[in-house]
N, C-alpha and C positions, 0 to 999 in steps of 0.2 A: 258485643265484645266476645273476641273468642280466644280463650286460655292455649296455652301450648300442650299443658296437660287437659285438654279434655279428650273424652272419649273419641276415636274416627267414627264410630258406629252413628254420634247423634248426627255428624256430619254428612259422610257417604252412604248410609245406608247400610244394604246388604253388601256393598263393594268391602265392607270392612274386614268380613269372617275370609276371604281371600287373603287380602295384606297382612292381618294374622298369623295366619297358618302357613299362609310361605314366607313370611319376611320377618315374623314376631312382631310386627309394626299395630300399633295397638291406643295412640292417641295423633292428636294434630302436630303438635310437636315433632315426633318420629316420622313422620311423612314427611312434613316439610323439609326435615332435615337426611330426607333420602334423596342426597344431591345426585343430579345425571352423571353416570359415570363418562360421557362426551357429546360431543352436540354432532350430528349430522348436518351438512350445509343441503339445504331444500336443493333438489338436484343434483347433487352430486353423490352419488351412488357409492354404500359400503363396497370395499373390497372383496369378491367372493375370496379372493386366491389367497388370504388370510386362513378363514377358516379352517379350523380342526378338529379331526374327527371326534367324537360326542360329547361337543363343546355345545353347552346351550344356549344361543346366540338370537338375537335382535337382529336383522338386517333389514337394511331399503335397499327395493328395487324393481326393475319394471317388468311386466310382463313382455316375451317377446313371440310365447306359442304357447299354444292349448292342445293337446292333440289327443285324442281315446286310443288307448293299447289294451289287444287281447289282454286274459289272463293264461299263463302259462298253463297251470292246472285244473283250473273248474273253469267255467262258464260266467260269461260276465265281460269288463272291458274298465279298468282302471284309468284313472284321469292324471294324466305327465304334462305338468307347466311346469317351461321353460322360462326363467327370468334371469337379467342381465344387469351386472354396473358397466356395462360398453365393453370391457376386456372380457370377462370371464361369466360362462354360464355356471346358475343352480338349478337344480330339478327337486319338483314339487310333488310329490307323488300324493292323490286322494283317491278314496274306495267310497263302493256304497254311498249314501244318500250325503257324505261331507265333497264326494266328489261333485254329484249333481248342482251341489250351492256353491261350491267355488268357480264351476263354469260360468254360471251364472256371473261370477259377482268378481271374477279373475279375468278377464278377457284383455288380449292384447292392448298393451298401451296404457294401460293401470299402474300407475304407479302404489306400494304398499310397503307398508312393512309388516316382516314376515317371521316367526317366534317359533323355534323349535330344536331338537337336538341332531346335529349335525354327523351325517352319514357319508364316508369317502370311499368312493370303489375305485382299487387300481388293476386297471387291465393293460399288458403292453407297452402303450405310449399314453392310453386315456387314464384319465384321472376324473371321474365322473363325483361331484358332491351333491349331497340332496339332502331335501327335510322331508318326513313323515308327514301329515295330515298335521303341517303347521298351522298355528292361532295366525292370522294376519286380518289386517287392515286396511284398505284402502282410505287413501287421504281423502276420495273423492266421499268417504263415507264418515269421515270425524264426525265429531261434533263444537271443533272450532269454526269462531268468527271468520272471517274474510281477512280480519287485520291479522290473528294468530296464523291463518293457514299461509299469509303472505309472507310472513317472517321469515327471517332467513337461516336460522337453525333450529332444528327438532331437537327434541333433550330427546339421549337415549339412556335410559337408565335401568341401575344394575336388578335382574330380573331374576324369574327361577319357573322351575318344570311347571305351567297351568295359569303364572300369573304375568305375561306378555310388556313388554315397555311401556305399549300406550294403555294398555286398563291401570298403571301406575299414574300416568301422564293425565288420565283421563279424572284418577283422585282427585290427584297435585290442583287440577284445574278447578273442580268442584270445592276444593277447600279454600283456594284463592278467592275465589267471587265470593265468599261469604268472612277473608280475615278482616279480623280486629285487633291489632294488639298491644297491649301496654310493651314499649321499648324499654328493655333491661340495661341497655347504656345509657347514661343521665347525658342530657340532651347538648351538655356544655364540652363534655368529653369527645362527642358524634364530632360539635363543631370545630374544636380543638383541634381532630386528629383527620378530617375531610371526608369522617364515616359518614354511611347512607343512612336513611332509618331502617328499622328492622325489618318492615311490613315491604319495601321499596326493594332493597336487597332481594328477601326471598321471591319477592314478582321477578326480579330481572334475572336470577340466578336458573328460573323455571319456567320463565319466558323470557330468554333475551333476544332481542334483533340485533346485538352485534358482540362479537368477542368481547367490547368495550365495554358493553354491561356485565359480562360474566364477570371481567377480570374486577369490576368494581364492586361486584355482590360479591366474587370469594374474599378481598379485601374486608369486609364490612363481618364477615360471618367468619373467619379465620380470628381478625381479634374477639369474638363471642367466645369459641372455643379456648382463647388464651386467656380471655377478662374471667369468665368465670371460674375457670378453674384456679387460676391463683388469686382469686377471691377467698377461693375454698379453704387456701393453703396458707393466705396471712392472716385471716380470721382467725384458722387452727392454731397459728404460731403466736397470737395475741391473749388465746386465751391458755394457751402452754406456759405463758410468760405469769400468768395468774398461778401455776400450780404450786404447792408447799412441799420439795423435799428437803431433807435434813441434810448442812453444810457436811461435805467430808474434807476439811482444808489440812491434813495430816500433820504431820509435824515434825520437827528440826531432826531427832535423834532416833527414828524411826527403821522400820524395815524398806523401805525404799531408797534412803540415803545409804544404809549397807550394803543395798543389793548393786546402785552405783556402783560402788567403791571396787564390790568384787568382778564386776564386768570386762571380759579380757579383750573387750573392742572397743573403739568411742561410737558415741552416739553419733548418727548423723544431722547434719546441720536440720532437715527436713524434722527428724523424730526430735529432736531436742524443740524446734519449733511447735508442734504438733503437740510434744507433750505439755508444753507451758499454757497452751491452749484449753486442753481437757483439764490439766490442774485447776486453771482458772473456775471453770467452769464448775468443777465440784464443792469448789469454795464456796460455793453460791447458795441459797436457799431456795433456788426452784431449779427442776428436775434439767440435768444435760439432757440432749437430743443431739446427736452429734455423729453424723457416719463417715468414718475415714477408710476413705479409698484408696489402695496404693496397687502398683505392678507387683507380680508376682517375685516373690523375694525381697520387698520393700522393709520388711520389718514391724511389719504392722502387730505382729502377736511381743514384741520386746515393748512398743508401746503402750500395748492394751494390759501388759499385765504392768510395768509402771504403775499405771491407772487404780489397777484392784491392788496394789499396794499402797496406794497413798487411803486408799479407802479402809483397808483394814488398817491403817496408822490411826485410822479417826477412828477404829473400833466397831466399826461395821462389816458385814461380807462382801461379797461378790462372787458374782456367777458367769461363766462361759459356757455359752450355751452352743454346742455344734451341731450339724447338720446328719453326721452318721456315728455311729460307734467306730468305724476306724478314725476316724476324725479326732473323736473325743478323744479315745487314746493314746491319739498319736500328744494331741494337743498337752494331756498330764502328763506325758514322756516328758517332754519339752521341756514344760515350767518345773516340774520340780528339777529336773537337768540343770537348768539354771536357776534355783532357788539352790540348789543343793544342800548346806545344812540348814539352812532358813525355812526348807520345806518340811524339817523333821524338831520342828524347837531349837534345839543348838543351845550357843550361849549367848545368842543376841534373840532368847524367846521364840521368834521364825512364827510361822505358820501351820496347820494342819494344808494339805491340799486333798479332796477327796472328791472321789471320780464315781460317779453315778449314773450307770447305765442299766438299759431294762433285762441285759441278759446277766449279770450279777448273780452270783449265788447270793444266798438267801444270809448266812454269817453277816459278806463284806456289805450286802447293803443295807443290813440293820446296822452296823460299824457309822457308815456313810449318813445314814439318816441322823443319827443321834448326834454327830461329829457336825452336821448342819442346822439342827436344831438347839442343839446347847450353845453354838458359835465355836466349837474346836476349831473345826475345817473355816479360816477364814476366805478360802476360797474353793469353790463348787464347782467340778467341770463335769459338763454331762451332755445326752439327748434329750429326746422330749421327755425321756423318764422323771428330769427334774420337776416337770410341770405338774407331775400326777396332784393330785388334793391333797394326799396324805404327807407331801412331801414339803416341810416347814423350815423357815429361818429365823433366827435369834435376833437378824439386825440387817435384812439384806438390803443396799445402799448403792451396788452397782450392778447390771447387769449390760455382759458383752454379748452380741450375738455373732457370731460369724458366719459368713456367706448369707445375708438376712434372707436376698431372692428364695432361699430354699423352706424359710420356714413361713407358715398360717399364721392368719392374723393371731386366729386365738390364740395360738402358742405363745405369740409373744404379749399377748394381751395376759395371758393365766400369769406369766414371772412377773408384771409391775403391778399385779392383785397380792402380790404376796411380799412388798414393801414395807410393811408394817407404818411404822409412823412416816407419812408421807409416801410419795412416790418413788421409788428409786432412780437414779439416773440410767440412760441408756446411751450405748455408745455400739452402734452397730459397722461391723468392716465388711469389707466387701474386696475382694484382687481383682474383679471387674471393672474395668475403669470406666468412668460414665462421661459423656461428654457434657459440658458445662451448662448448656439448655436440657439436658437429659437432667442432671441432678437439680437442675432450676423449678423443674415441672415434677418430675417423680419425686423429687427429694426436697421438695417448696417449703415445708415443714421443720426440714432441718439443717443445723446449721455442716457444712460440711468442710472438712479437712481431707489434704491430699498431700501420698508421699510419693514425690515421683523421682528419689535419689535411689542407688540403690547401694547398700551396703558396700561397702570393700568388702574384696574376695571372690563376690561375685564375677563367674565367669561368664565371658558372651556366651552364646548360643547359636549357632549357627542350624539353617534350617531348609531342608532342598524337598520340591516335590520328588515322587520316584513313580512315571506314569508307567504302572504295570503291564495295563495291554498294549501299549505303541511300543515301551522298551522293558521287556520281560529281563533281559539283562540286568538293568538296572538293579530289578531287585533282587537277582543276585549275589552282587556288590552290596548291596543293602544288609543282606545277612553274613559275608563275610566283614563289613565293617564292625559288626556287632562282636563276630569271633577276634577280631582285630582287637577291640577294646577290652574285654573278657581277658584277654592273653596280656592285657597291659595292666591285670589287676582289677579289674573295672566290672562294672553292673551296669544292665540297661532290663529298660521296660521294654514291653509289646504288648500296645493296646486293641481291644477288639471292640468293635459295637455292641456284641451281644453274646449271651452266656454258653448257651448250648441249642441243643434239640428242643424245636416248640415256645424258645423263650424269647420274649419282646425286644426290640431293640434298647440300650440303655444309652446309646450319644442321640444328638438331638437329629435327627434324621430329616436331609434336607427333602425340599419341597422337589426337586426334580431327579430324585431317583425311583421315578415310576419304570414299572415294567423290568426290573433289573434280577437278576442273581439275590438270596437272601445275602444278608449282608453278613462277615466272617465272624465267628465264636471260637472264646475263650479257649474251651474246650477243645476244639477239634482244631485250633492254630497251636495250638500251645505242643498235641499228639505230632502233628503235623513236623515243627520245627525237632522235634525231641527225635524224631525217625528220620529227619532229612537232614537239610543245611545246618543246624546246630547241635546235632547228636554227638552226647559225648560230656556237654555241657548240664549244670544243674539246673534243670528248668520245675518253675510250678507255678500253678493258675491260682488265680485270687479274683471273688467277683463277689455280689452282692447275695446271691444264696447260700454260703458258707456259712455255716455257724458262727456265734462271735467271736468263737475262743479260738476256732481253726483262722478264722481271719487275724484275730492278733499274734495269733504262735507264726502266719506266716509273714507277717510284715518284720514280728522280730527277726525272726532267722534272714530277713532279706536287709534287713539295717546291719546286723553281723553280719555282715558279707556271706553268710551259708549257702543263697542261694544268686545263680549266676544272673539268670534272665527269668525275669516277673511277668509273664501273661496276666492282663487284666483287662477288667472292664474299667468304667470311668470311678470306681471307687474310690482311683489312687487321685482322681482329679484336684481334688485342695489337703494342702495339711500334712500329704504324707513328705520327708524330708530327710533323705539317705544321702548325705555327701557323696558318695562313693560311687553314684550312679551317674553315668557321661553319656549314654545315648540312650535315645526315645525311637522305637518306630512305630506310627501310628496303622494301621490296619484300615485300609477302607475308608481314609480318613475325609471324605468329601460327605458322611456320612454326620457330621459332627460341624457345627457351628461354630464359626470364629472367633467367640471369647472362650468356646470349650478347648477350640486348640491350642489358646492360649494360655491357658490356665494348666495344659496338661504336659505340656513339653514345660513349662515352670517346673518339675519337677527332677529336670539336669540342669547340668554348671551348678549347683550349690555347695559346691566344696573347694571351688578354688579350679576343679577340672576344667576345661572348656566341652560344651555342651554340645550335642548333637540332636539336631532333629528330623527323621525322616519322616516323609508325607506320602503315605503309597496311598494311589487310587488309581483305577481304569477308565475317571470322568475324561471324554476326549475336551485337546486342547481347543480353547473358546468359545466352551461350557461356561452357564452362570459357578456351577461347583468347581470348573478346574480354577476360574478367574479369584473365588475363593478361598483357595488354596494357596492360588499366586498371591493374594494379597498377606497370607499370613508365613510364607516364606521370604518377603518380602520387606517387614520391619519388625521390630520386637517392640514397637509403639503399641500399649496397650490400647493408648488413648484415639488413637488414628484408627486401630482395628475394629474399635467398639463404633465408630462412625460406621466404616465399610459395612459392621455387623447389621448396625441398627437402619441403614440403608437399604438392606438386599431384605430385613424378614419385616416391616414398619414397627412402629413406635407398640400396637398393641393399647392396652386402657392402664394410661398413666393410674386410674384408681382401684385398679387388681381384677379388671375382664377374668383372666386368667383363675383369681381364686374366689370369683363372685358369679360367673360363667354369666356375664351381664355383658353386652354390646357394649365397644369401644364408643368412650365420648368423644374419639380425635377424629372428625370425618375428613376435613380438610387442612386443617393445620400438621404442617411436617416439622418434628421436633430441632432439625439439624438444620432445615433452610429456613425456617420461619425465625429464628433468633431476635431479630428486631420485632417482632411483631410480639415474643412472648417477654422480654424487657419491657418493651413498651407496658402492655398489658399489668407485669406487677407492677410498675411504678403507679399507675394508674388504681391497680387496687391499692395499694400500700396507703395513698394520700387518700381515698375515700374512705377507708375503711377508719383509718386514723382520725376523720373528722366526723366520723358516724357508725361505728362497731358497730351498731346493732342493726343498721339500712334501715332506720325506720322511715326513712324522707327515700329511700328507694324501692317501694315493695315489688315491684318488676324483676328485679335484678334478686333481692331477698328469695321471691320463687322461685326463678332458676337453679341459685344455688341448691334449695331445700330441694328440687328436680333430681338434682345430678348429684346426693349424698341421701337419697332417700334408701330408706331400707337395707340391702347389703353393703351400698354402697357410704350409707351412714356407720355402721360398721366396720367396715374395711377403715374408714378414715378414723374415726373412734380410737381403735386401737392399734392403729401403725403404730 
């Protein structure tokens, strides 16, 4: 019998410290599930005229010349094969004694496959492409059956510099001939749903003889990746349902029912739904879990503080936990804004609100500490300062996170250690909107709410690319519309990627802006406009290396209208919220990801103006980046962007790759087109789990799971 987690080494050999070291592949498990990234049809020859220069590439194909060429410079005579898919030649170039053995073992009419990094010479009209002293193979020299070498697709799969497709292929096979293994789907379910077994799947996925097998082994191994994983997720939620926190169900004559009262909007149908929801929820004696997602300007912060009012009506805190120090203070501007005398005692008692960040002088944050620890401050907004050890609660009952993507596990693991009696509830937001298989899978865990109404008041937004290098005019017009606004009373931003001289990009910098110009800075846009098209105007830069106190003195002065036009980096991205600002131009903006630019132009129309959004970039039209941009000039659907988003960059490790630096568990399963298959999947766990929590009648499926939550990833799940 052979486990998924056992070692490759007992299996393959020496072939293992290869797979290792180029692939991190390190048990049978991880092989097996290094699916071919396509299958080659037995004669039918790769495409050379694909090929890109020093792309390192797998190809088939046959020899059609051998020929010995001088060397230019010293003495001697280098070995030039010539091979072809029937259209297009590649050149083979060997030296010294690797030349002598591929004569040997290359000769016309050989068909092979050939592993190495790809060289393009253009001369003229030629366009010559070649590999170095490639790894190849002759099929004539496998060491497949007659029945495998007859088959009619070769797996090629994804490879790297020293360890070639078929020394992978050649594992894949070795570990075949010798599986065993206990199937992780119970046998009723397989029947149920017209799955293969497990052992059958991965033979045909790794040897198939027709499309027909492939497509039935990804079927069978696609539900794997969705069974177990929300295995992992209604387990967790099963035994979340076991934890004890203390009811906060507030009460009739309270600070929430005042703060109604004095509210100079109505709620909307959404927040009023939403809020009955989370009410519900605290009423309860075990812990919320609760992420509400809404479009940028949804209202989700009028909701969440609701929430830590009903919680301080029960006599315990609450905390908001932000992502930067401008954040956090924009966020205590906010709420005591609208808590107004409620925020300072009053005559209806009110609240302390105290704001806890790591740049603080030493006075306000012994003030802040004490005012959290005695229970004055029955609400806490902060950065990660709040997490420090020293930093204590009297009664803390709620905690908010906002933007969660941006915070570590442990962060948010250190606030619900400091619960005191029980667990505190947790209610995380997000202005990213997640599409419903996305919160299904990343969000399995928890129960979630969505506000997709947007306030009255809110103004559209309107949103145009402005392609710099095709129409240099354009943006022009781009910066006289900004003088245009300015002159109508008005503020606008100008965002950059990046700070200054020597400093890293801060927007999410797409995958195909190689070989390009650095991309524009704060700094030198910000001198630039001040000396050119907008001179005359108040201009000032704001980025993420300022001081904390230079960053709040400038966002004040830019909420008072002091200042005209705000160069920044993506600082101003969530939180910050100046009515008075009507247009955005983004800088480079193909530079920046599509919930980033959607999140960042949220910060006009908030006052009733109608918003403007420019998108300047030089990506030419029908680019993956200009298409990008078209997609986010194109609707104010968060919900539709966050598809296109999660489309063009993939899903990523639904269980924190990203902050466990661990290999994606999603090989085959795609979060947005797979939808039936990841339903299927939890109903499927929901009803097993419910008739056996602990899998004891399944230990297959029990290992998998214990597989795929081992170590960081036991962890990361732990404490989401």
């Amino acid at each position: 019998m052979t486990s998924f987690d056992e070692p490759l080494k007992k299996v393959v050999g020496r072939s293992a410290a290869s797979l290792e070291s180029a692939l991190g592949i390190s048990t049978v498990g991880e092989l097996l599930r290094h699916y071919p990234r396509r299958y080659a049809q037995r004669g039918e020859l790769t495409p050379i005229a694909s090929l890109e220069h020093d792309e390192h590439v797998t190809v088939v194909a046959k020899v059609s010349s051998a020929v010995r060429r001088p060397m230019k410079n010293r003495q001697g005579t280098w070995l030039d094969i010539e091979v072809t898919d029937g259209k297009e030649k590649l050149h083979l170039a060997f030296f010294g004694k690797g030349a002598y053995v591929a004569e040997q073992r290359l000769t016309p009419g050989t068909e092979a496959m050939f592993s190495g990094k790809v060289g393009v010479f253009v001369g003229g009209r030629t366009r010559r492409v070649s590999l170095t002293h490639p790894e190849y193979e002759s099929f004539d020299e496998t060491e497949e059956t007659a029945e495998e070498f007859a088959s009619a697709l070769v797996p090629i799969y994804p490879s790297a510099q020293g360890l070639p497709s078929w020394k992978i292929r050649r594992a894949v096979r070795t570990v075949l001939d010798v599986l065993s293994l206990d199937d992780p789907v119970p046998a009723e379910i397989r029947e149920r749903l017209g799955l293969l077994p497990i052992e059958d799947a991965l033979r045909r996925v790794h040897r198939p003889r027709s499309q027909a097998d492939v497509a039935r082994s990804h079927d069978r191994l696609k539900f794997d990746e969705a069974f177990v994983l929300q295995a992992v997720l209604v387990r967790r939620r099963m035994a979340a349902s076991a934890w004890l926190a203390r009811a906060r169900p507030g009460r009739d004559d309270g600070l929430l029912r005042e703060f109604d009262k004095r509210l100079p909007f109505q709620l909307t149908e959404g927040q009023r739904q939403v809020g009955e929801e989370i009410a519900a929820d605290l009423a309860r004696e075990h812990p919320m879990h609760r992420l509400l997602q809404g479009e940028v300007g949804a209202g989700k912060t009028v909701v969440a503080l609701r929430a830590m009012l009903q919680v301080v009506d029960s006599g315990g805190q609450a905390v908001l936990l932000a992502p930067t120090e401008v954040l956090a203070q924009q966020h205590h501007r906010s709420i005591v804004n609208m808590l107004g005398d409620l925020a300072a005692g009053g005559m209806f008692g009110g609240t302390a609100v105290a704001l806890l960040t790591g740049s603080m002088g030493a006075a306000a944050r012994r003030s802040a500490l004490l005012d959290a620890a005695s229970g004055a401050a029955g609400i806490v907004i902060g950065t990660h300062a709040v997490l420090q050890e020293h930093v204590q609660f009297a009664d803390l009952g709620l905690v908010v996170v906002d933007e969660q993507h941006r915070f570590g596990v442990e962060q948010r693991d250190a606030l619900r250690e400091k619960g005191g009696g029980g667990r505190p509830h947790v209610l995380v937001m997000t202005a990213t909107p997640i599409p419903r298989t996305v919160a299904m899978t990343v969000f399995g865990d928890l129960e979630v709410s969505t506000l997709s109404q947007l306030p009255s008041g809110r103004a559209p937004i309107t949103t145009h690319v402005v392609p710099a290098a095709e129409k240099p005019h354009y943006l022009d017009r781009a910066w006289q519309r900004v003088r245009e606004e300015v002159g109508l009373g008005r503020q606008a931003y100008v965002v950059c990627p990046r700070i200054g001289d020597q400093e890293g990009d801060e927007g999410d910098l797409a995958k195909d802006d190689e070989e390009r110009r650095p991309p524009l800075a704060v700094l030198d846009v910000a001198r630039m406009l001040a000396e050119g098209p907008l001179s005359g105007l108040r201009i000032e830069a704001l980025h993420g290396k300022l001081a904390p106190e230079d960053k709040d003195a400038t966002m004040r002065a830019f909420a008072r209208g002091e200042i005209d036009v705000l160069v920044a980096t993506t600082v101003i991205e969530v939180g910050v919220d100046v009515p008075n600002s009507s247009v955005m131009v983004i800088m480079d903006a193909d530079r920046f990801g599509v919930s980033q630019l959607h999140q960042l132009r949220g910060r006009v129309g908030r006052g009733g103006l109608p918003g403007l959004c420019l998108l300047v970039s030089e990506a030419p039209e029908g680019t993956q980046a200009r298409r990008r941009l078209d997609a986010v000039a194109a609707t104010l659907d968060g919900f539709e962007l966050s598809r296109v988003d999660l489309e063009q960059r993939r899903e990523g490790d639904v269980l924190g790759a990203a902050q466990s630096g661990r290999k994606s568990s999603l090989k085959l399963l795609q979060l947005l087109r797979d939808e039936d298959v990841i339903e299927t999947a939890r109903a499927e766990a929901t009803a097993l789990l419910s008739a056996d929590s602990e899998l004891s009648a399944h230990p297959a499926l029990r290992a998998e799971i214990d597989t795929m939550v081992a170590g960081e990833r036991a962890e990361y799940l732990e404490k989401a």
